[in-house]
C-alpha positions in Angstrom: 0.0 0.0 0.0 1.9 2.9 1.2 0.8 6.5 2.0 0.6 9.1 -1.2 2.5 10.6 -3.2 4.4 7.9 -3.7 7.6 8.2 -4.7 9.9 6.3 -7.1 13.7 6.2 -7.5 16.7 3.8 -9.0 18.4 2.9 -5.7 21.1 0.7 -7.1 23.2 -0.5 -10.2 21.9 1.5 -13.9 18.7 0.8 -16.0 19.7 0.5 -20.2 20.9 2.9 -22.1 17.5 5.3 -23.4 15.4 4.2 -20.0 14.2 6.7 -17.5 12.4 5.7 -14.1 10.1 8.6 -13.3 9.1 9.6 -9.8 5.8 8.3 -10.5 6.9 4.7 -11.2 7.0 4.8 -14.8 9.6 3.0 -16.9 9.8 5.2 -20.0 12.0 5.3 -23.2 13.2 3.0 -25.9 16.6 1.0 -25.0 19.0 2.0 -27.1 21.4 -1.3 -27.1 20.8 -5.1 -26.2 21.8 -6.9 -22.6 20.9 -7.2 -19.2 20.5 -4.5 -16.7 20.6 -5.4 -12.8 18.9 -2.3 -10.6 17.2 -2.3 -7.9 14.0 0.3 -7.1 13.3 2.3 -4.4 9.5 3.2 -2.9 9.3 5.8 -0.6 5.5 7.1 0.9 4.3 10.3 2.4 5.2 8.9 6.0 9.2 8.5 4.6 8.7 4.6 4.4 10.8 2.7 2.6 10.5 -0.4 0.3 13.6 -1.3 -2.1 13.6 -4.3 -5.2 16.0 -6.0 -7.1 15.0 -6.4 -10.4 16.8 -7.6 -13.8 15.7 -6.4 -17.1 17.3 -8.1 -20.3 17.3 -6.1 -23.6 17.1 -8.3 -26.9 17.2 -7.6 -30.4 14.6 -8.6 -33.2 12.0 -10.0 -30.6 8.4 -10.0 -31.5 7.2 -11.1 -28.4 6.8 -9.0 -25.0 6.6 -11.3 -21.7 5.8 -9.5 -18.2 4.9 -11.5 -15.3 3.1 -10.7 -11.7 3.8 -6.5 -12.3 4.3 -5.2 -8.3 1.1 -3.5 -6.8 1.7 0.2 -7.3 3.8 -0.6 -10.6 2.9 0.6 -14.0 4.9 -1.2 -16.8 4.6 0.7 -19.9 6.5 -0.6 -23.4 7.0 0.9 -26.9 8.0 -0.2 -29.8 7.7 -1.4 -33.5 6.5 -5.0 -34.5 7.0 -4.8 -38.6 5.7 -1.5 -39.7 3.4 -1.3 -37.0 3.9 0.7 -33.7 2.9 -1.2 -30.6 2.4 0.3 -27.0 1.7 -2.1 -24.2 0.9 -0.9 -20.7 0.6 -3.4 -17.5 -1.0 -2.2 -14.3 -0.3 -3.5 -10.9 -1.0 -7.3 -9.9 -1.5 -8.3 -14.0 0.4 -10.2 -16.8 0.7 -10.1 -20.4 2.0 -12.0 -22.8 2.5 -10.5 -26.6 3.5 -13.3 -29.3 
């Protein structure tokens, strides 16, 4: 649960190149090279407390599928990108899971 405004921050290690955590939980941008990213994220309510998780994201090339799994509650996963000549935006709320093929 926590106490609003929530707020979000990268507490640990680096997210990939051309990806931006906003304050509001977001995961925003377009990766800008393949690999795997280890961070961990830090939540932090109106009442100063503190939650922190690991998390590891892996960027791959050429993929036309999109798998996220069990999204944490207050997390909004939100994706962009291209699948042939068509743009494709994909955005998970808290406690779901979505697989694109």
């Amino acid at each position: 649960g926590g106490t609003p405004p929530l707020v979000w921050s990268l507490e640990a290690g680096a997210l990939p190149n051309g990806l931006t955590l906003t304050s509001d939980g977001r995961l925003t941008g377009i990766a800008t090279a393949t690999g795997t990213a280890n961070f961990a994220v830090r939540l932090r309510d109106a009442h100063n407390v503190v939650a922190t998780r690991a998390f590891q994201l892996q960027v791959v090339p050429h993929r036309t599928d999109l798998r996220i799994n069990s999204v944490p509650a207050g997390l909004i996963v939100e994706a962009a990108g291209q699948v042939g000549p068509t743009p494709l935006t994909v955005r998970v709320d808290s406690g779901a899971s979505v697989t694109i093929s």
